[in-house]
C-alpha positions, 0 to 999 in steps of 0.5 A, spaced: 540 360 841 543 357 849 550 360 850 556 356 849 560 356 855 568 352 856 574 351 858 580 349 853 587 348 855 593 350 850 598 344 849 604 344 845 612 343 845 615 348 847 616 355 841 610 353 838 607 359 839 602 358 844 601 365 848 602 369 842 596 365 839 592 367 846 594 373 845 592 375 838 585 371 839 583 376 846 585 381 842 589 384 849 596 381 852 595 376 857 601 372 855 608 374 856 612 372 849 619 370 848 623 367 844 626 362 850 623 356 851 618 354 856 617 361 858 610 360 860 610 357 868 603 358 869 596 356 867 594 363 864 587 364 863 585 368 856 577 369 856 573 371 849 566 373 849 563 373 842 556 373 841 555 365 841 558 365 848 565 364 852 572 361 851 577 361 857 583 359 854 588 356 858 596 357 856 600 352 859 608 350 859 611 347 852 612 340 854 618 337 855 621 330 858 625 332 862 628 330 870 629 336 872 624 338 878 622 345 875 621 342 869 617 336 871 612 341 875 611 345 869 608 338 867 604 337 873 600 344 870 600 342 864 597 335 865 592 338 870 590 343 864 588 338 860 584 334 865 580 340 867 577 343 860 572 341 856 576 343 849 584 342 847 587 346 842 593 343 839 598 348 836 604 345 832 609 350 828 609 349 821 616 351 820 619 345 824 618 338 822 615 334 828 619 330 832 619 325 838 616 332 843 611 332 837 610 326 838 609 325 845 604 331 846 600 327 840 600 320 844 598 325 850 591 327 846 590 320 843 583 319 848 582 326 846 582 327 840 573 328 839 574 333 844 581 337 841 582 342 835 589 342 832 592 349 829 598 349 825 602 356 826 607 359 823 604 359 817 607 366 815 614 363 817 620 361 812 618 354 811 612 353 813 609 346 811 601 345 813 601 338 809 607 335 813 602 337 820 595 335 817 600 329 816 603 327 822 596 328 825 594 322 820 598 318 823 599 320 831 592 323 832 587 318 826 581 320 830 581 328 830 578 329 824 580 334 818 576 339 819 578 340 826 586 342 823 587 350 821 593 353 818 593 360 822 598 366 823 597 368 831 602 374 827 599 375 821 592 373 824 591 368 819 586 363 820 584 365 827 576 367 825 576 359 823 579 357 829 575 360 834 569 358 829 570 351 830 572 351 837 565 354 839 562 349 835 563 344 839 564 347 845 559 345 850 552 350 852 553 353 859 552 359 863 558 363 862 563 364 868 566 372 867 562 378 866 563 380 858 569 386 860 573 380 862 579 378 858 583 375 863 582 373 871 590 374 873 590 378 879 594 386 878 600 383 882 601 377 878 600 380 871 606 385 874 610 380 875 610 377 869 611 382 865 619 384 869 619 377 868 618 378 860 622 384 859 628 381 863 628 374 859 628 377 853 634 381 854 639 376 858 642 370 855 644 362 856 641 359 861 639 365 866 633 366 863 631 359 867 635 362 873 630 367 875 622 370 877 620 376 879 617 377 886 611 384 887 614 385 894 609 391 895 604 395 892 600 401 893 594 403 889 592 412 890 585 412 889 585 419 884 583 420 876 587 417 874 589 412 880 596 411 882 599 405 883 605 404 886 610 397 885 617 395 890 618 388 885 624 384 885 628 379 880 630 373 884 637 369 881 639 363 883 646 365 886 650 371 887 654 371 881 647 373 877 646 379 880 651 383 876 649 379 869 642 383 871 643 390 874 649 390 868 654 395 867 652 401 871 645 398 872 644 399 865 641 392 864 636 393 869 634 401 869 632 398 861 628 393 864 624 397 868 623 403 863 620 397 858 617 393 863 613 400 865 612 402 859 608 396 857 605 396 864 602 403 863 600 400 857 595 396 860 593 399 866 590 406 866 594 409 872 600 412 874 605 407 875 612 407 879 616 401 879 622 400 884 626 394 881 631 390 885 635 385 884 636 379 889 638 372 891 634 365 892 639 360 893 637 354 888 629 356 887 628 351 881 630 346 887 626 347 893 619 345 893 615 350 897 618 356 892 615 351 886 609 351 889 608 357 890 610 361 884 607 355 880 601 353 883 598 359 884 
């Protein structure tokens, strides 16, 4: 049997869980998680290696309509996405009825849909409502057919075996493009990042989330048994009255996001790990086209 070997791009709005669900098909954490919207900036590659071949997933922006510079290069990624993958998978939140973002995303895959697999998540979530998707996809997205939509669970579990079956099944042949131990292709400075940059979002409020990256300024790696990694890494904000809402009082907002971002990092990495976490300005970031560049397209 000729291996199967494609790339396939994760779409959907904003919250619908789309990096949860990579994370749970890897079996490993490859996407940051949160509870804020659009958490995801960057096109995060997730691989699985089964015995039929390989799938690298690419989680990408929810999309939003928006003007707003930021927002319109987080659609850039997605779009790109998109147009370089062999598969589609659509996630939808069971527990929210579609709406005109749903609706948008829909319209996107309509020249699609032969290529697209549809997984309805949430199903473990208060509310959760499969006929109203498998509905909505009826109407928006007539060409993808019935069997290609799944209730799934990126939480529970729930569904997720059926729904890489299926997206094998129509997965193209091909030689596979990672060595079977990978289950992600991000670079140790980047997946670093990421991981400050979750711990921070999920402990400060309104909109500084959106207002702040993290930078891995400098690293050094000891060879040894085990390794020791080394990390000087700073949270950038938009204006100097953010800096206090970070470090919080005494430091104690940014002393817990630098234990929990170490704990996790040590979690994945087996190295020793130190971590020297700074907080610091980047006047207007969302809005100059250099940094979007470089911390988007990358």
């Amino acid at each position: 049997m000729k291996k199967k070997s494609a790339f396939a791009a994760i779409v959907g709005r904003p919250s619908v869980g789309k990096s949860t669900l990579l994370n749970k098909m890897c079996g490993e954490k490859v996407a940051i998680v949160s509870a804020v919207p659009q958490t995801t900036r960057n096109a995060i590659r997730g691989i699985v290696n089964r015995e039929q071949g390989q799938l690298v997933f690419v989680d990408t922006p929810g999309r939003h309509n928006s003007e707003k510079k930021f927002n319109k290069k987080l659609m850039e990624v997605s779009k790109r996405a998109l147009d370089e993958s062999d598969l589609v998978l659509y996630v939808l939140d069971a527990s929210r009825a579609p709406g005109a973002e749903e609706e948008e995303v829909a319209a996107l895959l309509v020249p699609l849909a032969e290529k697209t697999i549809a997984a309805v998540n949430k199903m473990d979530a208060p509310g959760a409502d499969f006929n109203r998707a498998k509905e909505f996809l009826s109407l928006r997205l007539p060409a993808l057919s019935n069997e290609h939509c799944f209730a799934v669970s990126a939480n529970t579990g729930q569904g997720i075996e059926e729904l890489l079956s299926a997206l094998y099944a129509i997965a193209p042949e091909g030689d596979i493009l990672y060595g079977e131990e990978y289950y992600t292709d991000q670079e140790v400075d980047f997946r670093i990042a990421e991981i400050i940059r979750e711990q921070a979002i999920n402990r400060l409020y309104q909109e500084l989330p959106h207002c702040l990256y993290v930078e891995v300024a400098d690293s050094e790696f000891t060879e040894g048994d085990p390794g020791k990694l080394w990390v000087r890494a700073f949270i950038i904000v938009e204006r100097e009255s953010q800096k206090g809402m970070v470090v919080g009082k005494g430091g104690e907002i940014i002393k817990a996001i630098r234990l929990a971002a170490l704990k996790e990092i040590r979690r994945i990495f087996d190295w020793k790990v130190e971590l020297d976490l700074r907080v610091k300005t980047g006047k207007d970031w969302r809005h100059k086209d250099h940094t979007l560049r470089r911390l988007i397209d990358r």
